[in-house]
N, C-alpha and C positions, 0 to 999 in steps of 0.2 A: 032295297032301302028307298025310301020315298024322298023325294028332291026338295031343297028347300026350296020355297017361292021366295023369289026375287022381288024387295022393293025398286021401287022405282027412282031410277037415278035423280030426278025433279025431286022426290019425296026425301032421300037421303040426305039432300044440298041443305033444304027443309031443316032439317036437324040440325046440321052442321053451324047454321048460322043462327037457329035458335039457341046450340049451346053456346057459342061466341059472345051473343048477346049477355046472356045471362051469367060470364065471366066477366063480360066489362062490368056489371051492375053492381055485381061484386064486389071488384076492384073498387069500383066508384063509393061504393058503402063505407069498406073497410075506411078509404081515405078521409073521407069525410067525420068519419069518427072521430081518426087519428089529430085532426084538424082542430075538431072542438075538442077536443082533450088539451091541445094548445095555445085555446085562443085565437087561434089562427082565422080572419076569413076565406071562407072557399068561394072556388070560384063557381058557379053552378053550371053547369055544362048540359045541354038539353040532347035527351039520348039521339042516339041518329036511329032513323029508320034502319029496319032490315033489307036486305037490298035484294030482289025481287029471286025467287026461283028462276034458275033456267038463266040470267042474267049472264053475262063474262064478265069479268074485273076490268075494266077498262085504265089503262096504265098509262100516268100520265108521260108527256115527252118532256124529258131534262134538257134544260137550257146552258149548256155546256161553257160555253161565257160567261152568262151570269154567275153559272158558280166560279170560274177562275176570277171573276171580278171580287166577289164576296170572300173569298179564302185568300187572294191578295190584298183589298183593307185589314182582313181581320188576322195576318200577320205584322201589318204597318201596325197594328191598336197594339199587338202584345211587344213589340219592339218598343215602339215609343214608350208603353207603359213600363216595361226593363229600365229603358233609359232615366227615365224622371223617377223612378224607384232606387236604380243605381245610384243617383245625382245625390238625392236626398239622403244617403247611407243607411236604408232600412231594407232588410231583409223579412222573407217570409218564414215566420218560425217553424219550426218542424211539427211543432203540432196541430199547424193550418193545414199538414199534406193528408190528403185522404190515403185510406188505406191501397187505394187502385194507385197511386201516385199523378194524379191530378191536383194540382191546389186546389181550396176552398175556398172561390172569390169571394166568398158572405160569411166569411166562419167570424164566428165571433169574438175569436180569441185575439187578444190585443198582443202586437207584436210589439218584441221586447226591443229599447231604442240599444241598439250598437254601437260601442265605440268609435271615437273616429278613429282612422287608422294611423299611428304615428308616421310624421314627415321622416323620410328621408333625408335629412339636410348632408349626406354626404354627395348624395346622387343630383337632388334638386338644385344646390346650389352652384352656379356655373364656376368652372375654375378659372380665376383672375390671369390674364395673359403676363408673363413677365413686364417689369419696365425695363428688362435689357436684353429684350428679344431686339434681334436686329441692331444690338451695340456694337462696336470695333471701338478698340483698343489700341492705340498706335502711341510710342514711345522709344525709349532708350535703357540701358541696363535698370533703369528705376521701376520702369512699369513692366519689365522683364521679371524684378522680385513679387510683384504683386501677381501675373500671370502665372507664376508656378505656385504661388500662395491659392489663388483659386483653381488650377487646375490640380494642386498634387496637397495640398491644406487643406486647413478648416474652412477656406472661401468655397470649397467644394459643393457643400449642403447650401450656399446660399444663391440667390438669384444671379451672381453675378458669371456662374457658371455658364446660364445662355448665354453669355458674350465672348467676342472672338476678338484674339490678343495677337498683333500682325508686332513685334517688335526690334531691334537690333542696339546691340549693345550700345554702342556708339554713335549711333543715327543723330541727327539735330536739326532744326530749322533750317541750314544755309542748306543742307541736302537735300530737302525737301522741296525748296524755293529751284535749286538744282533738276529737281524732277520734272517741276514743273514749266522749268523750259526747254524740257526735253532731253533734261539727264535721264539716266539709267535709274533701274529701282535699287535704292540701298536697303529696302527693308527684306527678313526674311520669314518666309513660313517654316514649321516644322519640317517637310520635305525639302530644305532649303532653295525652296523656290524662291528668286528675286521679284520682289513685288517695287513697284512706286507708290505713293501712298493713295493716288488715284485709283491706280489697278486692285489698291487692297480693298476701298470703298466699292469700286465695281463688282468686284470677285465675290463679297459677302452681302451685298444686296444693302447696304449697311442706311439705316436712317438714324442714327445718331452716332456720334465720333464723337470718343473723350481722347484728347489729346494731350499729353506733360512730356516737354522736350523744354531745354535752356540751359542744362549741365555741360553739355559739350561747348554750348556755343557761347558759354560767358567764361570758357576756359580761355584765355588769350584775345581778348572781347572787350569793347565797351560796354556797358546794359545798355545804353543807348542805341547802340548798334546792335545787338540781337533784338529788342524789343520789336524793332524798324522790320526786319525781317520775319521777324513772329508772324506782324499784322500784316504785310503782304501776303504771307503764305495762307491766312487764314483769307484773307481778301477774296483770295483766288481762289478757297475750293466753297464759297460761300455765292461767288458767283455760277460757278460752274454746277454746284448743286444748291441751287436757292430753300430747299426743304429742308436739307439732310440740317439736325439738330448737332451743335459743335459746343463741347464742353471743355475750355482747357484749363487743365487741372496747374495745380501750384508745386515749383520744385520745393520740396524738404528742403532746409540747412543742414550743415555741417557740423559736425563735435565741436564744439567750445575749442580757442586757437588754432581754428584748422585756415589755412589760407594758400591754397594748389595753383599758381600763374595766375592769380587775379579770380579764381572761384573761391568765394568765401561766402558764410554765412550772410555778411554787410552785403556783397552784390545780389545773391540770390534773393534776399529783401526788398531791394529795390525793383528788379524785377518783377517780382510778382506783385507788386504794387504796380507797376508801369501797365503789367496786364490785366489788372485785375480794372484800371480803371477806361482800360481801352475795350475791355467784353462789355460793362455796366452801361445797358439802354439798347441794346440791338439786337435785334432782331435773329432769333434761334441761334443764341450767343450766351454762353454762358462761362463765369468764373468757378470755379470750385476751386478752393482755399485750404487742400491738405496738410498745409504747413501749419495751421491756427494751434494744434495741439503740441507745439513745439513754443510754451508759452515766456521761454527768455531769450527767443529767436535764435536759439542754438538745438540742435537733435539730440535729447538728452540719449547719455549713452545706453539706458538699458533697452531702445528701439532701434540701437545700430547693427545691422548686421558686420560691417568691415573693418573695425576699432582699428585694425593694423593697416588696413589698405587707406581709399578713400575717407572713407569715414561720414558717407552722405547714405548708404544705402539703406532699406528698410528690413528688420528681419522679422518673423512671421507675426509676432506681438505689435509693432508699427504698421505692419501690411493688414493687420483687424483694424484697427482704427481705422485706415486709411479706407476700408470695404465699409465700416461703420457711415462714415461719412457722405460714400457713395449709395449706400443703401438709405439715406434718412434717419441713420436711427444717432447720429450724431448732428450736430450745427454747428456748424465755425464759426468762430468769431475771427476780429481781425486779430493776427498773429503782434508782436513788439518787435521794433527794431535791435537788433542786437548792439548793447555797446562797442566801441572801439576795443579791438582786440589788444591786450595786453602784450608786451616782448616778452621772451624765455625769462628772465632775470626778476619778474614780476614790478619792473618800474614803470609806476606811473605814465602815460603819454595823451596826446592831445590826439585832434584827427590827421594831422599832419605826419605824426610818427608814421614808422614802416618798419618789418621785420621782416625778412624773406624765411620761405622753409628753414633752414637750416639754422638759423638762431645766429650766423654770422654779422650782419651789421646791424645799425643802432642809430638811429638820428631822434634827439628830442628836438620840441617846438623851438627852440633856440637855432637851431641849426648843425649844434655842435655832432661831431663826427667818433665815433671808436668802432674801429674792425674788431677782427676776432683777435689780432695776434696784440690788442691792448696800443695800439697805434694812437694817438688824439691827436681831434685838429679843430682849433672852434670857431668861432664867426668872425672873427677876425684876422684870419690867415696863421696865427702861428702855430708851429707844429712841435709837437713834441714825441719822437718812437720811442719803444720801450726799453732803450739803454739810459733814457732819461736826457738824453741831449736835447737840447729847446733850442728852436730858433723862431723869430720874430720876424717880420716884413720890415 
């Protein structure tokens, strides 16, 4: 068999870049068609020579920098351009995405505007801090009823739950004034830790103190004389804590006729007047006036918890109000003096009358005298007992 003759490799290259050519020209034809078919101008491109037989390709050297520099802006351009796209709330529609999944920076289809997206207002809006974060509660069996009212009641669900209730039954100003010269602590915690009312401030970090004490200490008491020691004790931890915010709240009155060694309705009146005008104008000092809903200056009875004991304490329908008031959602006005207390017998008297607990004696504004056992004796010395014998001066 006869061999074929070999072109020459220069003559083959020959071809090869003849046929190349004559595909770009092609290409370039087709496009160009396609172009005026659209309106479009083209851009005209002047062919490039063929590049010589026998030539090497000569390949250029990449600039390995440059292009990290060029592929780092042109990350910064598609970020920034996310950014001010995200800002704006417009999204690229689905049928800008080409089929390779590349967007279509030039597509023409106009993207559709997107809702904005509903606020969150449960998440955005910040949660308001308690006003009784950081409250203490310091007292006596009175605010003892209101401390189980919000810890074990309906005070439960309200703000006053943040606050911490240091109390003891019997506690009062002179013990406190007591502590603070260095007595012992009369108050108790749950664990029945003894606290001073210092050490309860300390203990709970406390920046406001609502404080109602005066039950104990107008029991065998002038008002004059607890008032004197109220304001010292308050003196005292006003200097000692010049921030700390002090609210002393007003004792409740008594059931109608109630009158226990000189605590009645009429004193606890006077008092909270005495303090109410010693708080007004100073400085992180304040009156709160829990008594105002007690509007014939007696504790009408369907707010009393003790009708057979005391008869001063609050029970959980008075302990609302009383959280009312503390919360804002009530205003006090000023409370009414309570009239002069009537005797057992329903007679008449001035302010000079007097009746003790037990409905035993009896003096009207005359002077005149009768015991229990019907004895008389009137302002002129003569006496008469009750066999009816009279004798005269």
């Amino acid at each position: 068999m006869a061999n074929k003759r070999k072109r020459p490799a220069a003559m083959r290259e020959e071809e090869r870049q003849a046929q190349r050519a004559a595909a770009r020209a092609e290409r370039r034809t087709r496009r160009a068609a396609e172009q005026a078919a659209q309106n479009v101008p083209q851009k005209t491109e002047a062919p490039k020579a063929p590049r010589k037989a026998g030539v090497p390709h000569k390949k250029k050297k990449i600039n390995k920098f440059r292009v990290a520099v060029v592929c780092t802006a042109a990350v910064l351009v598609a970020l920034v351009a996310l950014g001010v796209a995200s800002a704006a709330g417009v999204r690229t529609p689905i049928s800008s995405i080409a089929a390779d999944g590349e967007p279509e920076f030039f597509s023409t289809v106009k993207p559709q505007a997107s809702a904005a997206p509903a606020e969150n207002t449960a998440s955005a809006a910040p949660t308001p801090s308690s006003a009784f974060d950081g409250a203490l509660f310091i007292g006596d069996s009175m605010t003892t009823c209101l401390k189980n009212y919000v810890t074990d009641g309906a005070g439960s669900t309200t703000a006053l739950s943040d606050a911490e209730f240091v109390t003891r039954n019997d506690y009062s100003w002179g013990e406190a004034q007591d502590e603070l010269n260095g007595g012992e602590g009369g108050l108790w915690l749950d664990d029945d830790t003894a606290l001073t009312v210092t050490e309860a401030i300390d203990r709970f970090s406390a920046t406001k103190l609502y404080i109602q004490l005066g039950k104990e200490d107008l029991t065998y008491n002038d008002v004059s004389d607890v008032t004197s020691t109220a304001q010292a004790v308050i003196s005292a931890l006003q200097t000692k804590y010049p921030n700390l915010e002090i609210t002393v709240q007003a004792v409740t009155p008594m059931l109608e006729w109630i009158d226990y060694q000189g605590l009645s309705s009429g004193t606890i009146a006077q008092y909270n007047e005495a303090m109410q005008t010693y708080c007004t104008g100073k400085k992180n000092l304040k009156f709160l006036n829990i008594a105002a809903f007690c509007t014939e200056g007696y504790l009408p009875a369907e707010y009393c918890a003790d009708p057979e004991g005391l008869c001063i304490h609050l029970n959980d329908e008075g302990c609302a109000i009383w959280a009312d008031y503390l919360l804002g959602n009530k205003t006090p006005e000023p409370s009414s003096t309570p009239t002069p207390t009537p005797d057992p017998n329903g007679d008449s008297t001035d302010n000079t009358d007097t009746t003790d607990t037990a409905g035993d004696t009896y003096t009207d504004d005359s002077g005149d005298y009768t015991d229990n056992t019907g004895d008389y004796t009137d302002d002129t010395g003569d006496y008469t007992d009750d066999t009816g014998d009279y004798t005269e001066e």
